[in-house]
C-alpha atoms as one frame of an Amber mdcrd trajectory, in Angstrom:
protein
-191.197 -65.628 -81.125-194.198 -68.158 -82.521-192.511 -71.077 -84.481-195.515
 -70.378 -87.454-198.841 -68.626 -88.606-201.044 -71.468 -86.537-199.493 -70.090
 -83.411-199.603 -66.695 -83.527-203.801 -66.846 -82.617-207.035 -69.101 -82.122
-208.483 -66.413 -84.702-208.403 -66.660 -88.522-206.232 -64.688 -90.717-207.237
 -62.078 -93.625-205.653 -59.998 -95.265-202.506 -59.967 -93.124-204.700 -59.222
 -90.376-205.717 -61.431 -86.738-209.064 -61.616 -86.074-210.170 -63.420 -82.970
-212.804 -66.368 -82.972-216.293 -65.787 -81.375-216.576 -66.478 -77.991-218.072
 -69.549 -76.553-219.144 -70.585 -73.166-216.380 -73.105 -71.579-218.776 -74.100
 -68.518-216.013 -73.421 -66.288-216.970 -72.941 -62.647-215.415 -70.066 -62.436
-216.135 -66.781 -64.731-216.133 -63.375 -65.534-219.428 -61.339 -64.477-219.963
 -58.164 -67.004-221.689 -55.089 -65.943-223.072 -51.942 -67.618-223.388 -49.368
 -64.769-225.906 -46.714 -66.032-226.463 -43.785 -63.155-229.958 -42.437 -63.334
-228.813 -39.376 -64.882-226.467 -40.690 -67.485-227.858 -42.872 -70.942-227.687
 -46.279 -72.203-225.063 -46.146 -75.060-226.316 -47.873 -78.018-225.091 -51.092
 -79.321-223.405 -52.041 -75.604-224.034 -55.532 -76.058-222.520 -55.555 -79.281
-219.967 -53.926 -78.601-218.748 -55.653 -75.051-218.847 -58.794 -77.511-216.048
 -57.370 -79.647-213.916 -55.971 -76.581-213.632 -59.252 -75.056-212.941 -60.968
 -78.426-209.969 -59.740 -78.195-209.371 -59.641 -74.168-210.038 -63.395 -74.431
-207.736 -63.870 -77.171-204.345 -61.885 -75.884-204.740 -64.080 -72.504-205.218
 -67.600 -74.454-202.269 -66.304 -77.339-199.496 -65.202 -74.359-200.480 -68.518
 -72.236-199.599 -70.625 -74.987-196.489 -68.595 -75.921-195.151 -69.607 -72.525
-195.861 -73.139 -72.886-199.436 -72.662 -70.381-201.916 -75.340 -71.449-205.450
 -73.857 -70.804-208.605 -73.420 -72.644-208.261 -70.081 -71.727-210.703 -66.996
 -70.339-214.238 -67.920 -69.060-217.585 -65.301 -69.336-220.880 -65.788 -68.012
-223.080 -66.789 -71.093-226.742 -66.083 -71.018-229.551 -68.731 -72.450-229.560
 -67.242 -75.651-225.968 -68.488 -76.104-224.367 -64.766 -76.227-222.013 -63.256
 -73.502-224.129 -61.884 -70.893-224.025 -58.505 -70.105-225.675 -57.527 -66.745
-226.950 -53.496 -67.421-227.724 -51.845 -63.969-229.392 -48.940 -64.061-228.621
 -47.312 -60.881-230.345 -45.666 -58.433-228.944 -42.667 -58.240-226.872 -39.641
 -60.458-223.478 -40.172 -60.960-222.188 -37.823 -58.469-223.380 -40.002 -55.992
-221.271 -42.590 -56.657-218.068 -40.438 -57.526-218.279 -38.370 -54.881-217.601
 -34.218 -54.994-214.728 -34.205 -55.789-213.967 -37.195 -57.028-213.426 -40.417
 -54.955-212.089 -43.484 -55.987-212.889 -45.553 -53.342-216.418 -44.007 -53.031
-217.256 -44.822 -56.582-215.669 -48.694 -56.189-217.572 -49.544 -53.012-220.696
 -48.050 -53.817-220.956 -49.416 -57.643-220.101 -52.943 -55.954-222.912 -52.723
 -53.118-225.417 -51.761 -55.756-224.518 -54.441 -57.919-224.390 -56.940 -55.763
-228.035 -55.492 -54.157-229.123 -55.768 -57.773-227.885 -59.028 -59.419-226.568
 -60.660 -56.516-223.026 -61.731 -54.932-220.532 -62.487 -57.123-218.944 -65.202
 -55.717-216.396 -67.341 -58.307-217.284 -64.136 -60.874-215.089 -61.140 -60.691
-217.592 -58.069 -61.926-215.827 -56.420 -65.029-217.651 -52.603 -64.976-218.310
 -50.637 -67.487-219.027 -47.464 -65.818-220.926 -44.449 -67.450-220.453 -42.701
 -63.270-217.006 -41.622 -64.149-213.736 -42.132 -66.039-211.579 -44.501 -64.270
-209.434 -47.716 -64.446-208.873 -49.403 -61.084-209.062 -53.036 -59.971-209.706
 -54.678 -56.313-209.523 -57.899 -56.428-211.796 -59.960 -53.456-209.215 -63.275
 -53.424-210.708 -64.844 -50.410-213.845 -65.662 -52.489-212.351 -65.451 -55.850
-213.937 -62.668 -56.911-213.329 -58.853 -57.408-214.022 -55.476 -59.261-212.035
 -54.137 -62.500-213.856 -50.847 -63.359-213.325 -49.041 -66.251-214.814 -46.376
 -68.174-218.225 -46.620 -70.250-217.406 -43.822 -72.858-215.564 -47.144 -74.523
-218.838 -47.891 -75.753-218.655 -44.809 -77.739-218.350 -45.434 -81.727-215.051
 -43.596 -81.609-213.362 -45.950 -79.720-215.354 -49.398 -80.331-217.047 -51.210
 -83.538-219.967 -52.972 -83.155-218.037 -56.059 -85.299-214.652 -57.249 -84.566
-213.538 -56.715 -88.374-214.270 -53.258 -88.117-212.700 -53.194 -84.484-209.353
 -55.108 -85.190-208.752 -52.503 -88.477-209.515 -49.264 -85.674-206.347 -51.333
 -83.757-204.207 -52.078 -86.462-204.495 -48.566 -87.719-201.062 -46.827 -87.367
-201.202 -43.592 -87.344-200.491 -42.375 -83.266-201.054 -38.740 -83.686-203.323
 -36.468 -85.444-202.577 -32.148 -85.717-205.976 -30.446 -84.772-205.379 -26.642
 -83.875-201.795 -26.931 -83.545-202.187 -29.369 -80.692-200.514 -32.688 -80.831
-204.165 -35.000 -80.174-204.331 -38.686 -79.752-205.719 -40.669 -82.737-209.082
 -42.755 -82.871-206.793 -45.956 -83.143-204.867 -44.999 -79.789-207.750 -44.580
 -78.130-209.164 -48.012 -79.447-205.743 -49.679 -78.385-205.686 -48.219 -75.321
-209.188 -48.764 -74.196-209.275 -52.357 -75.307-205.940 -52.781 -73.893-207.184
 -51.356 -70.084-209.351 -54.247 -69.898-206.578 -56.891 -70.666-204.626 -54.701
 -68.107-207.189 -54.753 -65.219-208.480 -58.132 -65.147-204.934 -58.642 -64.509
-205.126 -57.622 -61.100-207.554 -59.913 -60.607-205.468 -62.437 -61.279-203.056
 -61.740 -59.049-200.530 -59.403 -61.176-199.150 -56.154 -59.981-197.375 -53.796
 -62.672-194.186 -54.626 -64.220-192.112 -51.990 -65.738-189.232 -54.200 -67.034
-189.989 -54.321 -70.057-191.751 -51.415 -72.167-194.010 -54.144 -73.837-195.573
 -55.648 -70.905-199.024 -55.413 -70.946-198.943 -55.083 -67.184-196.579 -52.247
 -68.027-198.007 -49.898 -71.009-197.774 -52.364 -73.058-201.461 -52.400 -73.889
-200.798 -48.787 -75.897-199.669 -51.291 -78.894-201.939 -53.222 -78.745-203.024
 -53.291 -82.609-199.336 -54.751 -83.467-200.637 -57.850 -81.976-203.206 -58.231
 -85.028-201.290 -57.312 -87.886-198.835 -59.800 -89.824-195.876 -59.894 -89.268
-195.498 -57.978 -86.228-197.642 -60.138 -84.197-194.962 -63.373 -84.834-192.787
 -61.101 -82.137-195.278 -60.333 -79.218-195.027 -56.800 -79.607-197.553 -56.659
 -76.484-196.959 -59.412 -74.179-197.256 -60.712 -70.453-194.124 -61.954 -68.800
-193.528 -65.070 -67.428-193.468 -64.224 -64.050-197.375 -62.981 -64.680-198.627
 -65.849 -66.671-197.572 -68.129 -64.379-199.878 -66.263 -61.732-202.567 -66.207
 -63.929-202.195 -69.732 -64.905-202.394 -70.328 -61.172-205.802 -69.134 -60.583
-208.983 -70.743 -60.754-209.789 -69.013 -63.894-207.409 -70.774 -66.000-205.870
 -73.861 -64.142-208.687 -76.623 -63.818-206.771 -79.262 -62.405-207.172 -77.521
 -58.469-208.476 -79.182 -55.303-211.789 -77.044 -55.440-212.211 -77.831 -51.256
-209.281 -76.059 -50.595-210.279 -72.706 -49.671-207.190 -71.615 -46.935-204.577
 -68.984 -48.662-200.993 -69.396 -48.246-199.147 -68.132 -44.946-197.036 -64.751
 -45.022-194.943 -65.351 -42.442-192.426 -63.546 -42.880-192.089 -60.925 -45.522
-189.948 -57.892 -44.529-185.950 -56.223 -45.349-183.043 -57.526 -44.068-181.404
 -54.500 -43.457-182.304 -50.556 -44.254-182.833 -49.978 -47.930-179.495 -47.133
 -48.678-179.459 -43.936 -50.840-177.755 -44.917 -54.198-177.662 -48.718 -53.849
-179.769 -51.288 -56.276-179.424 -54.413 -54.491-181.857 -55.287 -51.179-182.172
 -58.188 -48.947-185.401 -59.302 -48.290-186.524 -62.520 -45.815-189.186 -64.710
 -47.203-190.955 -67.038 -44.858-194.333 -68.631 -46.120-196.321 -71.966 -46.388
-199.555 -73.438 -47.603-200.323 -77.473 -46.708-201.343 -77.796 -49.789-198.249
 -76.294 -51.667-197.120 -73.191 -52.651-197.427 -71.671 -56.392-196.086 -68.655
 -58.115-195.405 -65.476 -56.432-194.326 -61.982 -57.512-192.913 -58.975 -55.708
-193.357 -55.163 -56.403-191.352 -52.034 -55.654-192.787 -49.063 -55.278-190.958
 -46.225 -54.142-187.417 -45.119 -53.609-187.084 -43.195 -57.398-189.035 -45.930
 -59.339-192.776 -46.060 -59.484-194.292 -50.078 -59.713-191.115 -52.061 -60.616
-191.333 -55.767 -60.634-188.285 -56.861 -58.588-188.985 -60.448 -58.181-190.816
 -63.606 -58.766-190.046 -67.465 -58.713-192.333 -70.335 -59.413-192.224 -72.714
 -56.032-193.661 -75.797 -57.924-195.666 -77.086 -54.795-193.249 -76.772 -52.290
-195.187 -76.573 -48.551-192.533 -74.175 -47.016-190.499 -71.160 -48.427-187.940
 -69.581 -46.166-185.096 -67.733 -47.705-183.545 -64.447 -47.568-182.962 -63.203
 -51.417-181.811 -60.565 -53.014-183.827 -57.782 -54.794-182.469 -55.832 -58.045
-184.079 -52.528 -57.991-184.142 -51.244 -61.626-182.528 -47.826 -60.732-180.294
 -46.275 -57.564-182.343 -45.888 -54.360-182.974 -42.207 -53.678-182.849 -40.958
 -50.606-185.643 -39.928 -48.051-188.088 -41.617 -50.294-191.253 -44.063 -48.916
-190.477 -47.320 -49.874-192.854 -50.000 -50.353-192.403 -53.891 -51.618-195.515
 -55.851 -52.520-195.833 -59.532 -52.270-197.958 -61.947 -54.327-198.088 -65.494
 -53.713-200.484 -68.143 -55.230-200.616 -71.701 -54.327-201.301 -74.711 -56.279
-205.060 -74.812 -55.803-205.622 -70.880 -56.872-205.670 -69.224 -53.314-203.853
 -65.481 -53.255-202.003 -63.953 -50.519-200.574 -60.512 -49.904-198.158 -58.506
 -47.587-196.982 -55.533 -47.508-193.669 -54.197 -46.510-192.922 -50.125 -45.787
-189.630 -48.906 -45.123-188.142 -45.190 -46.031-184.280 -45.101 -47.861-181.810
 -44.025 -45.540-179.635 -40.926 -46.949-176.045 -41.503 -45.994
């Protein structure tokens, strides 16, 4: 919990509500790239630029308020800034209807990969700048992150653009969050409420660019933003439930973030080489009704090794975090650990673990390991 008021957020405070400070450019090397994706048979919402403004207001200010609450000196999120001085918001209106890039029926990968290649054809490569997408082709929230040239693509839905869901001024935008009312009765049906929808959309974002930054999902705790944490968002602006984090990032994830180029500045920028995955696989088979797995861990970088975090998916639990350790610059790692899975292993079921490591100068690796739980 924050000691006092000062540390609760970079923004000022009114009324017993947070609002976040404008954003500014940091002239870091390394930045967030916004998009508008318009397909040729969809509209330009009004007030986009406005409105991306007041989204990322508050994306830049949950990352900068939970580095600081785990002790992470930074100067925070960076955004591409345009000579007028405001964010920069690149609007491509594509070539084609939206059903091109979704696919019939809808594709996922379709609509990443072909949004990316026309972006890219349109404003260039987006090398160092990870495209955040605001997509008016279709209604999804998905991340790929491109670590070998620190880049990627967080795509998310453009209907947040609609008034419903975002102000064109943060005041107006951080009272939609705040609001508290969850549910609304319309016909008898049980209907989310304008402020869930604001919480949730803004908190997507926050959620995505995650990815990017090397986090996978974390169902540990209910308040982890890489969780669905994000669905509470508005606590985080309203005195005095902010003082407790009611949305948060865990340590193991802000460490990774902190890792990358986009927040640590202190990197060797010539070192491009990610860290070595030797060895990344069970110990033994994974056993129906059991919580605790053996894993061996063999990896290096010459440079030193960072953070790392390791995912279970599978085996009666969907995206647990399992593991993580900070390696503080250590050039080898080879141990066999032990995992806790948050629940009994069920039998028969795919099993998949999902490795993360970052080393000291920003560099992500991944493996993979698959394995099925053996029924005794």
């Amino acid at each position: 919990m924050f000691a006092d008021k000062n540390r609760v957020s970079k923004g000022a405070v009114s009324k017993g509500l947070i609002v976040p400070h404008a954003l500014k450019d940091l002239r870091k090397g390394y930045k967030i790239r916004i998009i508008y994706f318009v397909p040729s048979d969809r509209k330009v919402k009004p007030n986009y630029q406005e409105k991306t403004e007041v989204l990322m207001r508050v994306v830049s200010d949950v990352y900068d308020r939970e580095m600081k609450a785990h002790g992470i000196k930074t100067r925070g999120l960076d955004f591409e800034f345009g000579e007028d001085g405001r964010l920069k918001v690149h609007l491509v209106k594509a070539k084609k209807v939206a059903s091109f890039y979704t696919g019939e029926p809808f594709d996922v990968d379709r609509l990443l990969n072909t949004q990316q290649q026309e972006i890219w054809e349109t404003i260039g490569f987006s090398r160092n700048r990870p495209m955040l997408v605001f997509s008016e082709a279709g209604a999804v929230a998905e991340a790929r992150p491109i670590p070998q040239v620190y880049s990627g693509l967080a795509c998310v839905s453009g209907d947040i653009f609609s008034d419903g869901v975002t102000a064109s001024n943060i005041e107006e935008q951080i009272q939609k969050l705040v609001n508290r009312n969850e549910e609304k009765k319309q016909e008898g049906k049980d209907e989310l409420s304008r402020s869930q929808v604001s919480q949730t959309s803004n908190g997507v974002l926050i959620h995505e660019l995650g990815h990017i930054f090397g986090m996978l999902h974390d169902t540990r705790d209910q308040r982890n933003i890489m969780m669905r944490g994000y669905d509470k968002l508005g606590q985080m602006y309203a005195l005095p439930e902010a003082r407790g984090r009611p949305v948060r990032f865990s340590l193991a994830h802000a460490r990774m973030a902190a890792a990358s180029r986009f927040f640590n500045e202190s990197f060797e920028n010539s070192d491009t080489k990610p860290p070595k995955i030797q060895d990344f696989k069970l110990s033994g088979p994974a056993k129906a009704g059991e919580r605790k797995i053996k894993f061996s861990i063999k990896m290096s970088d010459n440079k030193g090794l960072g953070p790392f975090v390791i995912m279970q998916r599978g085996g009666g639990q969907i995206d647990a975090m399992v593991g993580d350790n900070d390696l503080k610059g250590v050039e080898n790692y080879s141990e066999e650990i032990v995992l806790e899975c948050p629940r009994p292993l069920v039998g028969g079921q795919p099993l998949v673990y999902i490795i993360n490591v970052m080393d000291v100068n920003g560099n992500l690796s991944q493996s993979v390991a698959n394995s099925v739980v053996v029924s005794d």
